[in-house]
C-alpha angles and dihedrals in degrees: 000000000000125000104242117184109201117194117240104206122310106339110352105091117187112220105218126202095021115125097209087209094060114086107262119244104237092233085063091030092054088045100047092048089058096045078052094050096044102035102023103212124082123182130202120184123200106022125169102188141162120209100256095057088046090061084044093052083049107057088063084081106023159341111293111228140202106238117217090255112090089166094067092045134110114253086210094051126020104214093055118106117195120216110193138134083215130118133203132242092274090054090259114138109247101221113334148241092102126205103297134098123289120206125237102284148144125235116249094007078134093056122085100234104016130220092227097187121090130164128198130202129192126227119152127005144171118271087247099036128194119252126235122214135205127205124204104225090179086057086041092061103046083058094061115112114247096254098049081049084065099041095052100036105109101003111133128211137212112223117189126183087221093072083053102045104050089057091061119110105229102016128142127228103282109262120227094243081059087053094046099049086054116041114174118284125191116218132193103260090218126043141182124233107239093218102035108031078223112150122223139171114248096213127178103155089174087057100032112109093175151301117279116261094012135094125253102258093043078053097052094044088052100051095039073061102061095038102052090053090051096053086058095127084242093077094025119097110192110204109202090213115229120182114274094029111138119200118202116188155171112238079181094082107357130070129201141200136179134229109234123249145196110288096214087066107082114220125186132197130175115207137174122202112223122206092219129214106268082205085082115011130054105262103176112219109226132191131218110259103252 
């Protein structure tokens, strides 16, 4: 059959007769990769996967990393990150993230230099199971008034884990080898697609600690305002989860956020992090806080 791609609202486009654990043939790989690179969000229904072909699925867009969390990881595939509200027989969370809410936010925007690709899969979930929702910032940004383009071009952020990290349900006191593994960085707040020339807002208001040069509440006024205009339902694809979906997408110019659920539903994704070609996405180059 023939690989159809068939577009879900303004930017997320959902790819149709493709079995992610067959070798891809490089015509569909190189055109996925630019759909990827141009609409950020890819979709594949129906998906019966292991962990290592996940990984190998994986590698046709990206470099596959090992994210600073050991404690979320698979102990089968490295790479694997495990995202579950779920415990163990002795009581221990297997993976993280738990069952609550999670803020509009973008992977890695505490890293340096990011790995902005991430991929979700879906395993086990509840019968009423939360939605994720991603946000354009590119379209976002085209939508910014003239004067608001002004204000924000240019401007950097400082983005800390910390900040992260403290919002999370069932998470311990960050440890100092954490702290250590993810120092502050500070990120253009606007970048330009390399491909495209497109602009687009690089937005992570959980991570966010503030704007260079300006307080913390001029910071937090600022960023509930773009926030609040990028989560306008024009920019915002809102994916109704199944199991065996698989969600590819861009953290260089989209952001994402969960409904919360019942936490004595259990729910499993498995998820891999890609440190994707700056050739053709947005990979904001970040530097240490002095």
């Amino acid at each position: 059959m023939t690989v159809k791609t068939i577009k879900l609202g303004k930017f997320a486009v959902c790819v149709e007769n493709l079995e992610l654990w067959q070798k891809l043939d490089p015509g569909i790989r190189g055109r996925l990769a630019t759909v990827l690179s141009q609409q950020g969000v890819l979709v594949f229904k129906r998906q019966a996967l292991c962990e290592s072909e996940l990984v190998v699925f994986s590698r046709n867009f990206g470099h596959p990393e090992k994210i600073v969390r050991d404690d979320w990881k698979s102990e089968n595939q490295p790479e694997i990150i495990q995202i579950s509200n779920m415990r163990d027989n002795q009581g221990k969370s297997i993976g993280g993230l738990g069952s609550g809410e999670l803020e509009w936010h973008c992977d890695q925007s505490y890293v340096r230099v990011p790995a902005t690709g991430s991929l979700l899969y879906m395993v086990e979930m509840p019968k009423e199971p939360p939605r994720t929702y991603w946000a354009n910032l590119q379209l976002a940004y085209q939508g910014l008034s003239t004067s608001i383009k002004q204000k924000v071009d240019g401007l950097d952020v400082i983005y800390d884990y910390f900040v992260r990290q403290s919002k999370y349900d069932d998470e311990p006191k960050m440890s100092a080898e954490l702290r250590n593994k993810t120092p502050p960085v500070i990120h253009p707040l606007v970048n330009t697609h390399p491909v495209t020339g497109l602009k687009s807002l690089y937005l992570d208001p959980s991570t966010a600690s503030q704007i260079m040069g300006w307080s913390k509440i001029q910071s937090d006024e600022l960023f509930k305002e773009l926030v609040d205009h990028s989560e306008n339902k024009e920019f915002v694809y809102c994916h109704h989860w199944n199991i065996g979906d698989v969600v590819l997408w861009d953290n260089g110019f989209l952001m994402h956020r969960r409904d919360s659920f019942n936490p004595a539903s259990n729910r499993l994704l498995k998820r891999t992090t890609l440190r994707l070609p700056s050739d053709i996405h947005i990979v904001p180059e970040g530097r240490l806080v002095a």
